[in-house]
C-alpha positions in Angstrom: -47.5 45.1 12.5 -48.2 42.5 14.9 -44.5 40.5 12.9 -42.6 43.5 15.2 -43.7 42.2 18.5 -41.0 39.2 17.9 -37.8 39.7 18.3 -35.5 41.0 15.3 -33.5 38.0 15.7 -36.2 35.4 15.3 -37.9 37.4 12.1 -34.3 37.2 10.7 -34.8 33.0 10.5 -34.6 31.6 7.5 -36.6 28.5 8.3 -35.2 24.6 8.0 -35.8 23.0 4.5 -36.3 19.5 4.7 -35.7 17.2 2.2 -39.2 17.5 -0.4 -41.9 14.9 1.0 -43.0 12.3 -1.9 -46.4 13.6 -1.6 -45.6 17.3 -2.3 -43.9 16.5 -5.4 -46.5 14.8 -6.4 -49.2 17.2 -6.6 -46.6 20.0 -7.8 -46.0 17.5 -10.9 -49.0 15.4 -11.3 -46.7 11.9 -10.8 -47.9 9.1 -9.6 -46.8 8.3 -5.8 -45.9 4.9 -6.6 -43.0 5.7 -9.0 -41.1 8.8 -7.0 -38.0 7.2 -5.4 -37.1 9.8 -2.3 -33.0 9.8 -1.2 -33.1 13.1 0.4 -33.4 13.0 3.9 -31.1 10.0 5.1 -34.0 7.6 6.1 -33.6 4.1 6.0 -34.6 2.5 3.0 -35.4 -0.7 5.2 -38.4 0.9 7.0 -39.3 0.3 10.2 -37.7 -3.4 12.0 -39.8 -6.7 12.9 -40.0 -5.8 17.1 -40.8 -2.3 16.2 -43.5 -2.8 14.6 -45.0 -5.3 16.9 -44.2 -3.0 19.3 -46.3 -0.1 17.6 -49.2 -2.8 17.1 -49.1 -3.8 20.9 -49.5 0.1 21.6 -52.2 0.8 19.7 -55.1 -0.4 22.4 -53.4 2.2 24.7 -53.5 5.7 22.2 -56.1 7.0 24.3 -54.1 7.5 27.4 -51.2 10.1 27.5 -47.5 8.4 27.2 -45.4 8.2 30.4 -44.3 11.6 30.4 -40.9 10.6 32.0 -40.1 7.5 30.1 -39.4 5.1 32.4 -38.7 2.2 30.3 -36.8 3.2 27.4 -34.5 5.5 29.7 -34.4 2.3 31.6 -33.3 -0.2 28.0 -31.1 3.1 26.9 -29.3 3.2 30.8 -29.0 -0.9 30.0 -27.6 -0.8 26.8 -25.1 2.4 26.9 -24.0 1.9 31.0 -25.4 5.3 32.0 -27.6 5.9 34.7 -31.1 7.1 33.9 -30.7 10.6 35.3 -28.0 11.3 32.7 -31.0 10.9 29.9 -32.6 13.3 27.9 -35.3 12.3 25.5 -36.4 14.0 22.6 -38.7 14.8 19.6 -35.9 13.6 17.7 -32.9 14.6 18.4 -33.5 18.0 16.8 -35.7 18.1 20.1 -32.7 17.8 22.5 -30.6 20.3 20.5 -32.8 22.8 20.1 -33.2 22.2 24.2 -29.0 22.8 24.6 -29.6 26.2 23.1 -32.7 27.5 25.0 -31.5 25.8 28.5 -27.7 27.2 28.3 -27.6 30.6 25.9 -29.0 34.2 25.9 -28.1 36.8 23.8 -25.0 38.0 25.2 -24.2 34.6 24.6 -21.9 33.1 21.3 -22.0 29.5 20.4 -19.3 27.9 17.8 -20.3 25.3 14.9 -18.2 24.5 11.8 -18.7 25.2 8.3 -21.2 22.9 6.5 -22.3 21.8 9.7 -25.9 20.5 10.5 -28.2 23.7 9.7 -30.3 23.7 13.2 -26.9 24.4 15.0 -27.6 27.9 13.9 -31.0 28.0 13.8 -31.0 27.1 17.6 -28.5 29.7 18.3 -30.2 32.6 16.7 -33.5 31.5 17.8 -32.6 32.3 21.8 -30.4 35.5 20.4 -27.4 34.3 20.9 -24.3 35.0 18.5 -23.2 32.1 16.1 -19.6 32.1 15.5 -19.2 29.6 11.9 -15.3 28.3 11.9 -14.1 27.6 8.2 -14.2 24.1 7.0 -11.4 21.9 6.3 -12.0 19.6 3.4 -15.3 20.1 4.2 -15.0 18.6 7.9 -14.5 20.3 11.2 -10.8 22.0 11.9 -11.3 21.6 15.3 -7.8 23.3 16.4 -9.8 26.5 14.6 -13.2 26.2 16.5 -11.3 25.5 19.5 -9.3 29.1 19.4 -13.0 30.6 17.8 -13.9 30.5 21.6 -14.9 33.3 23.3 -15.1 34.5 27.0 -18.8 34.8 26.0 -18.9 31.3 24.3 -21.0 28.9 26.3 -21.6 25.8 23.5 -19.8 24.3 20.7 -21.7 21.5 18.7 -19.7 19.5 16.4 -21.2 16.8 14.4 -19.5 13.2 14.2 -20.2 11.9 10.8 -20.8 15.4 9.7 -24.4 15.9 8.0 -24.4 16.5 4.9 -20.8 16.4 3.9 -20.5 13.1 5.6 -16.6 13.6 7.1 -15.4 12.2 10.1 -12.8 13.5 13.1 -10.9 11.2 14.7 -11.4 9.7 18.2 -7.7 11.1 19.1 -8.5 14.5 18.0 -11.9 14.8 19.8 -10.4 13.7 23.2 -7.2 16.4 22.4 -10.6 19.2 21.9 -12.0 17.8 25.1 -9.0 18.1 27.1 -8.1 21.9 25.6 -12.2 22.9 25.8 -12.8 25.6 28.6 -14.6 23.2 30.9 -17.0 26.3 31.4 -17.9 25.1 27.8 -20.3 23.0 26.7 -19.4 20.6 23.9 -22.5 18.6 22.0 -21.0 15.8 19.9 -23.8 14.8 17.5 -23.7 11.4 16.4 -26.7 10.8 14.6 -24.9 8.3 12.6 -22.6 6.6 14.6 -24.2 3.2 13.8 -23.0 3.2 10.1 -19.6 3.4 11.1 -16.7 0.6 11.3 -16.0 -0.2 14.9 -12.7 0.9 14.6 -13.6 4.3 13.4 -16.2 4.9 16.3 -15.5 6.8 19.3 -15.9 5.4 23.0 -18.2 9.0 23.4 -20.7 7.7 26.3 -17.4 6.6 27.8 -16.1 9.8 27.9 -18.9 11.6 29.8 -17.2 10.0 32.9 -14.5 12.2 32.5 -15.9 15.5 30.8 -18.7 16.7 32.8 -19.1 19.2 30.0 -19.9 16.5 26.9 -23.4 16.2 25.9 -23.7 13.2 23.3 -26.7 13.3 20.9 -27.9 10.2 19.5 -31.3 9.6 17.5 -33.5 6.4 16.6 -34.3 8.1 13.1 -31.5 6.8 11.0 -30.2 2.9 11.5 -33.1 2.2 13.8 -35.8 3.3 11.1 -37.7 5.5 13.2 -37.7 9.0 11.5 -41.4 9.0 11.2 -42.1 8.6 15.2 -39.4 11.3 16.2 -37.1 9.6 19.5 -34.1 11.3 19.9 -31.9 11.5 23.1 -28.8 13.5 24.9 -27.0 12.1 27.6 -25.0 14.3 29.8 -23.8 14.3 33.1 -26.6 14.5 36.0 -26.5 18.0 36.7 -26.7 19.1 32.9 -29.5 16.8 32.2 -31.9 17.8 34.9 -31.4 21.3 33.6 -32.3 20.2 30.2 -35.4 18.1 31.4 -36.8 20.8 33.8 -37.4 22.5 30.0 -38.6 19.5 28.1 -42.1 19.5 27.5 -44.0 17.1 29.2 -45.1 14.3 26.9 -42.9 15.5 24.2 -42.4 11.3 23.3 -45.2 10.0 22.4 -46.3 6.0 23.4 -45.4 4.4 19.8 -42.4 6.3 19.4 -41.3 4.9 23.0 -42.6 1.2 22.8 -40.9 1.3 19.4 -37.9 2.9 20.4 -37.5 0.0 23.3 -38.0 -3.0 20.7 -35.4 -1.2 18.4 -32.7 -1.1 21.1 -33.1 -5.0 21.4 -32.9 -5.2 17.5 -29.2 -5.8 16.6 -30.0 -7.9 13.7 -32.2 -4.8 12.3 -29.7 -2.7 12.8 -26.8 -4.8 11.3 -28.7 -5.5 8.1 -29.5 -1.6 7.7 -25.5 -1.6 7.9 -24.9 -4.5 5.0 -27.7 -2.1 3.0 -26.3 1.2 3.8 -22.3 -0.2 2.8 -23.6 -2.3 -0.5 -25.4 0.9 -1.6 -22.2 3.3 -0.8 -20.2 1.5 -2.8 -22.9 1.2 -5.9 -23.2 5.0 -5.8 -19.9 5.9 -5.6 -19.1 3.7 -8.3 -21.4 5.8 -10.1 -19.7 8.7 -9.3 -16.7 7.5 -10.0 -17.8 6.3 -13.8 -19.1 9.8 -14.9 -16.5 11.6 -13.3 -18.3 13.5 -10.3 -16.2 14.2 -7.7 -18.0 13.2 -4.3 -17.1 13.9 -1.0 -16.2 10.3 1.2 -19.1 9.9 3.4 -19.5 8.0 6.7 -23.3 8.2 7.3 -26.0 7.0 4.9 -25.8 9.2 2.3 -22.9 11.1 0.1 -22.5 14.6 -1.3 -21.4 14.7 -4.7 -20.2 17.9 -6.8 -21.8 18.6 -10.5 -21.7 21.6 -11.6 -25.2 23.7 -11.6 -27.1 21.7 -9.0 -30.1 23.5 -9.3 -30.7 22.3 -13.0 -29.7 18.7 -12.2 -32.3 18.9 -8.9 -35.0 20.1 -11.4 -34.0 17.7 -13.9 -34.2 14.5 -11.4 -37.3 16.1 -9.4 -39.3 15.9 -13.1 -38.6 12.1 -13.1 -39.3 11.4 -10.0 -36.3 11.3 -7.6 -35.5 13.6 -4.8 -32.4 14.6 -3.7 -31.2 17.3 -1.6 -30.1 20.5 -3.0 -27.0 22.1 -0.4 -27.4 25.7 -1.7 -28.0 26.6 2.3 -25.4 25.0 3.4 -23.1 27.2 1.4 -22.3 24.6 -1.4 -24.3 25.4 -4.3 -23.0 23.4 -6.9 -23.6 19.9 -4.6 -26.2 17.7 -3.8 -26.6 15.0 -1.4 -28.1 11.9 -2.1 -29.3 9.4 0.6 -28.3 5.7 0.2 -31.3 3.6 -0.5 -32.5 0.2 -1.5 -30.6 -1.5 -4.2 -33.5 -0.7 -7.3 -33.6 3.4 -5.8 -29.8 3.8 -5.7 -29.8 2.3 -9.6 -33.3 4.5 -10.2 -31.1 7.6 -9.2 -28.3 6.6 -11.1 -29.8 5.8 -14.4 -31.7 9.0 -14.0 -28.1 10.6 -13.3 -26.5 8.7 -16.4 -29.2 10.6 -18.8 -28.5 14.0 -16.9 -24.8 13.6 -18.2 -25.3 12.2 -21.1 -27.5 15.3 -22.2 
């Protein structure tokens, strides 16, 4: 069979699930497009921002002609805005895109790479895809023990990726305790911190991360445009790294692998603080309406600092199917090891009370 000329370890992939697209569950259930409310895959309910999308229409004259393959200008805004120097960028295909470029650049298969518990799935999908040995460190209350994940490494180990708020459980380590894993870390070791949703969070819960890359040559920081900038659909994601670690990682990038929108819009979003600072107001007011939800019917929930919230409720599967036949998606967690969860994305005011009226009759069954 032609299957057998791959590698055992990359038949063995269970592929990445994404949350169900509003189009798909419309043709499985003959409902009309208009009325399926989608919270599944942390998106911003606020779309794209005003200078993005003059940005994108600016662009659009130019689609003929192949992006700048090295990205001059929004490495330039991101060097601008984060005090980093350009040759410390990565960009991505989303940030997936740079993650999945961590594993390929730094680990074989006599390789092992550490990741927690209910961590983001690609961290092991990455790992097994180049061979490598994935070593999964229990959770505590659902977040990352990293004293555990720390003493999980091995002579062999050349990556740890821990994600700062956790997707999908939400939890966050503390700035004190990172630096403590930093300082402790093998600096033979690599250590991504993810922080996909770092804009949600209260300044005084954030950590100075960029900052620290000045001292640990061995940090990688992972940020995306896809959440608080709106920008899931265009795919801009980016590591930054010290020089030496990021011109590994861009001698394996593929060449164009941002495309023109993505990067005009992804410079306009950077100068968008108001955007950003509204998606914030949204994302807090609809926390607190769905965990007051919760909190009614008695669902235990797990306290979240992204833009969504993982909530417990018994058989998840029947609940999914229940909410899926009236039109709102939500994300089962099954794969993630927590069968009897779901994680719900926070979105505008009318799909967060859509959800939870659909929720209420669920319960009240």
């Amino acid at each position: 069979m032609l299957a057998e000329l791959a590698p055992d370890y990359i038949r063995a992939i269970a592929p990445y699930q994404p949350g169900k697209p509003i189009g798909e569950l419309a043709r499985e259930l003959a409902l009309d497009p208009a009325t399926i409310v989608k919270l599944a895959s942390n998106e911003n309910p606020l779309g794209i921002g005003p200078k993005a999308r003059a940005a994108i229409e600016r662009e659009l004259g130019e689609l003929a002609r192949y992006p700048d393959g090295n990205g001059f200008e929004l490495k330039a805004r991101i060097a601008a805005k984060f005090g980093v120097a350009t040759a410390q960028i990565v960009l991505g295909n989303g940030s997936n895109d740079v993650l999945d470029l961590v594993a390929r650049v730094f680990l074989t298969a006599g390789d092992s790479s550490v990741y927690s518990q209910y961590a983001f799935a690609v961290y092991p999908l990455a790992v097994q895809a180049v061979g490598a040995t994935g070593i999964e460190v229990r959770a505590i209350d659902y977040g990352h023990d990293l004293e555990a994940m720390r003493a999980a490494i091995r002579p062999d180990t050349k990556v740890v990726w821990i994600a700062n708020p956790n997707n999908p459980t939400g939890t966050l380590a503390r700035p004190g305790d990172l630096i403590e894993f930093l300082e402790l870390c093998p600096a033979s070791v690599l250590v991504v911190l993810d922080e996909a949703y770092t804009e949600y969070l209260p300044r005084e819960k954030r950590s100075d991360s960029i900052a620290w890359l000045r001292r640990f040559p061995n940090l990688i920081v992972v940020r995306t445009f896809s959440k608080a900038y709106g920008l899931a659909g265009l795919r801009v994601g980016m590591a930054l790294a010290s020089p030496e670690v990021a011109d590994l990682l861009n001698r394996l990038r593929q060449p164009f692998n941002v495309n023109s929108l993505a990067q005009a819009a992804a410079c306009a979003a950077l100068d968008d603080d108001a955007f950003v600072a509204e998606s914030v107001r949204v994302n807090n007011a609809g926390m607190t309406q769905l965990t007051a939800a919760f909190r009614r019917l008695g669902l235990p929930f797990i306290e979240s600092w992204g833009n969504f919230v993982t909530f417990h409720c018994g058989d998840a599967g029947l609940l999914d199917r229940f909410m899926l036949e009236r039109g709102v998606i939500v994300r089962p967690l099954a794969g993630y090891g927590l069968p009897s969860s779901l994680r719900v994305s926070v979105g505008l005011p009318e799909e967060n009370a859509r959800f939870i009226a659909v929720l209420d009759e669920a319960m009240g069954d």
